[in-house]
Steps between C-alpha positions, in 0.01 A plus 500: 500500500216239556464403158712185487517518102747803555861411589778766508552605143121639514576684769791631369299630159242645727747641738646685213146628345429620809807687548441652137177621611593622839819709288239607244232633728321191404203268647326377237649520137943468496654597224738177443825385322641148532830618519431699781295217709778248442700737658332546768339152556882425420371186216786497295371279230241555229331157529454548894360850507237423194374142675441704830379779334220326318469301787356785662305616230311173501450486907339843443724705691599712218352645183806530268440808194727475267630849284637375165627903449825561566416841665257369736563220830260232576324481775387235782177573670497343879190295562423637858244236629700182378792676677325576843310157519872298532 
């Protein structure tokens, strides 16, 4: 909330994560889909949700794993002490 890079589609991605995780049992490693964050981050266009997305990536709040099989979701791992320190 401090970190005055972030503005409200950020939240809204991490808001969304988070709510994976807490659904999944999850702290640390949340099985992902962007379908399912846009939903919930309610980002209803492709070019907004993958700026904000990366955006995160490259303020180091997120580690983004990508599956490339069909059979298996990627996954966002949460980087605790960049999230704690804002």
């Amino acid at each position: 909330m401090d970190d005055p890079q972030l503005n409200v589609w950020h939240l809204a991605i991490l808001t969304a994560i988070l709510t994976l995780g807490y659904r999944q049992g999850e702290r640390q490693r949340i099985k992902v889909s962007r379908s399912k964050i846009m939903t919930l981050s309610h980002i209803n266009t492709l070019p907004t949700y993958h700026k904000y997305f990366k955006q995160l990536q490259d303020l180091g709040y997120i580690k983004y794993m990508p599956s490339y099989h069909p059979g298996y979701r990627s996954e966002v791992e949460l980087y605790q002490e960049r999230l704690s320190h804002n």
